[in-house]
KOLTORRO-827818 format. One record per residue (C-alpha): x, y, z. Coordinates in steps of 0.05 Angstrom, whole numbers, padded with zeros to 5 digits, always signed. Layout:
N
XYZ;...
END
This chain:
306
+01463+02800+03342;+01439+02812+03273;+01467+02877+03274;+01539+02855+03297;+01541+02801+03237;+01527+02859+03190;+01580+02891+03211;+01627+02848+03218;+01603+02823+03148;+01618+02891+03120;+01685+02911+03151;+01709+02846+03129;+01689+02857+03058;+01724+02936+03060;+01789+02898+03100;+01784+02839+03040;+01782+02893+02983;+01838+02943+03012;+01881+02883+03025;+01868+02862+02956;+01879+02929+02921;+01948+02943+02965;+01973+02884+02940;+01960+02899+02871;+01998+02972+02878;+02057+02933+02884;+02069+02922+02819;+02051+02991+02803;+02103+03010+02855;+02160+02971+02827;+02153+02998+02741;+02155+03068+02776;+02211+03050+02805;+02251+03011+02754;+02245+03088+02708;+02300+03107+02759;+02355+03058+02728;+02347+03011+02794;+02351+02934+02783;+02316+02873+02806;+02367+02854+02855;+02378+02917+02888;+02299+02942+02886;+02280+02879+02920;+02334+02891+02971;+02306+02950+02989;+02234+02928+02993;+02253+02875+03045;+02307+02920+03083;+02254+02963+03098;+02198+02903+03115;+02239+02863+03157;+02230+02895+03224;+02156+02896+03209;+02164+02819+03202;+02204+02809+03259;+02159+02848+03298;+02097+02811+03284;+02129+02743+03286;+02146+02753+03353;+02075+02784+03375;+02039+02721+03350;+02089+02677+03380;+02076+02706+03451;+02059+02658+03504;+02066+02600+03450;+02124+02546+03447;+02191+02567+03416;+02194+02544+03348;+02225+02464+03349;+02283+02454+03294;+02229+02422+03250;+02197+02485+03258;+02262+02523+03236;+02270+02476+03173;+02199+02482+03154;+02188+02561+03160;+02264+02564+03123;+02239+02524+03066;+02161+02566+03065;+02206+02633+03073;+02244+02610+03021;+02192+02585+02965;+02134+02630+02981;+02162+02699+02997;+02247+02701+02966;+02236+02673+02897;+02171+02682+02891;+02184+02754+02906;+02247+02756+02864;+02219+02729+02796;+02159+02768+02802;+02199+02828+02808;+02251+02807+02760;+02191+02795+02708;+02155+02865+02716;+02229+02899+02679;+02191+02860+02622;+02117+02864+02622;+02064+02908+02637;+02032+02907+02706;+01961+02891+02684;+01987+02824+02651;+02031+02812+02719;+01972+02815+02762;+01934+02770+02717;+01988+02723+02711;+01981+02720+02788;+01917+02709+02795;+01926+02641+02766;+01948+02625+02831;+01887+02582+02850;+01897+02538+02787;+01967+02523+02797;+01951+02503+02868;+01892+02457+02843;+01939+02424+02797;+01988+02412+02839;+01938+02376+02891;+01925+02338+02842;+01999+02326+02813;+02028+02315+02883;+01969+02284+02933;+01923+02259+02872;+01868+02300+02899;+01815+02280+02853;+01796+02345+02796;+01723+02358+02776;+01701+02370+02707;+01674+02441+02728;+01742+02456+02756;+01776+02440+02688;+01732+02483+02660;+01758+02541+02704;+01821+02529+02687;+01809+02529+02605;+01772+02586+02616;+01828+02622+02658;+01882+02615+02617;+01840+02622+02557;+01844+02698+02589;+01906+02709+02598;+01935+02682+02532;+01894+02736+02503;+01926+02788+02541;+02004+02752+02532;+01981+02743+02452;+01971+02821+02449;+02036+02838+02496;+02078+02795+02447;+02056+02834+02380;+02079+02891+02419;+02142+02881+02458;+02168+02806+02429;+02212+02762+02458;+02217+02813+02525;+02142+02801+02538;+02163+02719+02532;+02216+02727+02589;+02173+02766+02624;+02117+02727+02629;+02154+02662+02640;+02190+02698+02702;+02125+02721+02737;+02099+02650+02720;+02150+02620+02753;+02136+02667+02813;+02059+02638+02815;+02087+02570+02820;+02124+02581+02878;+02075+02621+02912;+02026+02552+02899;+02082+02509+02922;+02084+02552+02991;+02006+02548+02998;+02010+02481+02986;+02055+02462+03033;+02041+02511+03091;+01968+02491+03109;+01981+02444+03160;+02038+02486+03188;+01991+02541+03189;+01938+02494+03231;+01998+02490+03274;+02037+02553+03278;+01984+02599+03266;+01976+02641+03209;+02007+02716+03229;+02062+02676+03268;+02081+02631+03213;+02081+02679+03156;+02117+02733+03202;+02177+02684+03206;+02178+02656+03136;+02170+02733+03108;+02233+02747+03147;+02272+02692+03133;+02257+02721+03060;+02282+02787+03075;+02337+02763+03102;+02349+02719+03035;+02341+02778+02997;+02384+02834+03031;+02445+02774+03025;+02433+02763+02964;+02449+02838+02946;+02505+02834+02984;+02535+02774+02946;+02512+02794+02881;+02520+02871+02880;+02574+02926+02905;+02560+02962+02964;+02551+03025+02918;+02489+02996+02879;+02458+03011+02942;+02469+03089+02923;+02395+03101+02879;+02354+03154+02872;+02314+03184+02924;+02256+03161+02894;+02274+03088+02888;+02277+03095+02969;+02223+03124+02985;+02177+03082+02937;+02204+03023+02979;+02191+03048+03041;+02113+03043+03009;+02127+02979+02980;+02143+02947+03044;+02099+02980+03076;+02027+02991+03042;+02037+02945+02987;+02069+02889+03033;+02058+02890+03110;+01999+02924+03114;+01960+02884+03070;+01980+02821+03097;+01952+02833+03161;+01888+02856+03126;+01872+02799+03094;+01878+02760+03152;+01838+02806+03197;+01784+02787+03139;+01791+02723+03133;+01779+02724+03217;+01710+02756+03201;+01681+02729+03129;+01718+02664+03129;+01765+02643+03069;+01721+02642+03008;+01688+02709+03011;+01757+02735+03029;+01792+02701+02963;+01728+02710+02920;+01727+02796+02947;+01805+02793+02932;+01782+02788+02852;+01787+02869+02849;+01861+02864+02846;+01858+02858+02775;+01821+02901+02758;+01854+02958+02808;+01920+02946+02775;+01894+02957+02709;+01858+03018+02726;+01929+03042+02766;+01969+03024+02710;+01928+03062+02655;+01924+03123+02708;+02002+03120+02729;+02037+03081+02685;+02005+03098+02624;+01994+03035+02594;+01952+03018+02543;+01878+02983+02560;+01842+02959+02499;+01783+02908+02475;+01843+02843+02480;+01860+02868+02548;+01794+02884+02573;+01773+02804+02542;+01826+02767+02579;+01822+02804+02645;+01746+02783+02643;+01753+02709+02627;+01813+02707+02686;+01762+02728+02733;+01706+02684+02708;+01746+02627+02718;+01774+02641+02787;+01706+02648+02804;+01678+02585+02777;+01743+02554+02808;+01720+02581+02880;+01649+02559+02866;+01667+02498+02845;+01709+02489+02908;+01653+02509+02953;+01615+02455+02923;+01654+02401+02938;+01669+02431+03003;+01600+02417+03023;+01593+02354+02998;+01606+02295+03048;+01662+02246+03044;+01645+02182+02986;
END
């Protein structure tokens, strides 16, 4: 028995971290690809053309045997699809044309924060002192790293960082939101459906907002989609949640804090960007407050109800 835990433990910690780090290519992905003259609109397009069947397809595996979905259940996953996975997706793309990666992914990582506040902001869940403290010391981090972009690139790095703000935010609106539809749908089945309803948002979009000819890119621009979708999408999705199945939440999310740190180390490799003492600073506070966030968490998880 003791032997099955500890591996279990361990292939959940290796399915946590390469979930973790495929995410973080993603960003890598898309600056290679915007070097190739593609835009935001079309790149996404692309990313989701190619992801779609992979979302239809495990929608429909996790929905075997199980009710159809209700029109609630239409409404709800349209709404999820459309705040979690289209603009989320979409500003976060649109902000990278901007920004380096490295500040993108830390930018992201805020994600817990934002969904603490709004807890707070929208069911008045009640915020601990220690969990302020996470925050300061969070953003602390990453206004180092935005302070040192803006010397540098200006009012771009502004935009930029505002955009893929904007995309945390509605990522934390759609984790918000989904938990109880997650109780309820299931996890694979419900974010199967609202990534494809998100694809679907995406490849219309093109179509309203582009000629059919934009769709005419480089051959690189495909086939660094195809990966997108792919490894830095779809597979990754389905590793998390095969590690969440084995270590449980926490250790998942608290394991998932080498995505910073493996999109730095991808873009200094392949992008070339710059890592110095300011970058190195912020990235190290971000994850010191995540993880007094998630300890923090755990603690009042395990305290009983006043």
């Amino acid at each position: 028995m003791p032997k099955l835990e500890s591996r279990a433990l361990r292939s959940g910690l290796l399915l946590a971290a390469a979930g973790s780090i495929a995410f973080s290519g993603k960003a890598i992905i898309v600056k290679l690809a915007y070097r190739h003259g593609v835009d935001a609109v079309t790149l996404i397009m692309y990313r989701m053309l190619f992801a779609l069947p992979l979302f239809v397809a495990l929608a429909w595996w996790a929905g075997r045997g199980k009710p159809p979905l209700t029109r609630r259940d239409l409404l709800v996953v349209g709404g999820l699809g459309f705040s979690g996975y289209y603009l989320a997706s979409f500003l976060d793309f649109a902000g990278l044309q901007y920004i380096t990666a490295s500040l993108e992914r830390l930018i992201l990582y805020l994600n817990p924060t934002l969904v603490l506040f709004l807890g707070a902001l929208l069911f008045k869940r009640r915020v601990r002192r220690a969990q302020l403290l996470a925050l300061a010391v969070s953003y602390v981090g990453v206004l180092l790293v935005f302070g040192h972009e803006v010397r540098l690139s200006g009012a771009d790095t502004l935009l930029g960082a505002g955009l893929v703000f904007g995309s945390a935010v509605s990522y934390a609106i759609y984790l918000v939101y989904s938990g109880a539809e997650v109780q309820r749908l299931g996890a694979l089945r419900l974010t199967g459906w609202a990534t494809s309803v998100a694809c679907v948002l995406c490849i219309v979009q093109f179509l309203l907002l582009r000629p059919l000819e934009a769709a005419l890119v480089a051959p690189q621009v495909v086939w660094l989609s195809v990966l997108n979708a792919t490894l830095c999408t779809f597979a990754p999705v389905l590793m998390v949640m095969m590690a969440i199945e084995r270590i449980g939440a926490t250790l998942t999310a608290q394991t998932g804090m080498i995505g910073p740190l493996s999109t730095i180390l991808m873009g200094v490799w392949l992008l070339g960007e710059p890592f110095n003492a300011w970058v190195g600073a912020g990235t190290l506070l971000v994850l010191v407050g995540v993880w007094l966030l998630a300890r923090a968490s755990t603690v009042d998880a395990g305290r009983p109800a006043a």
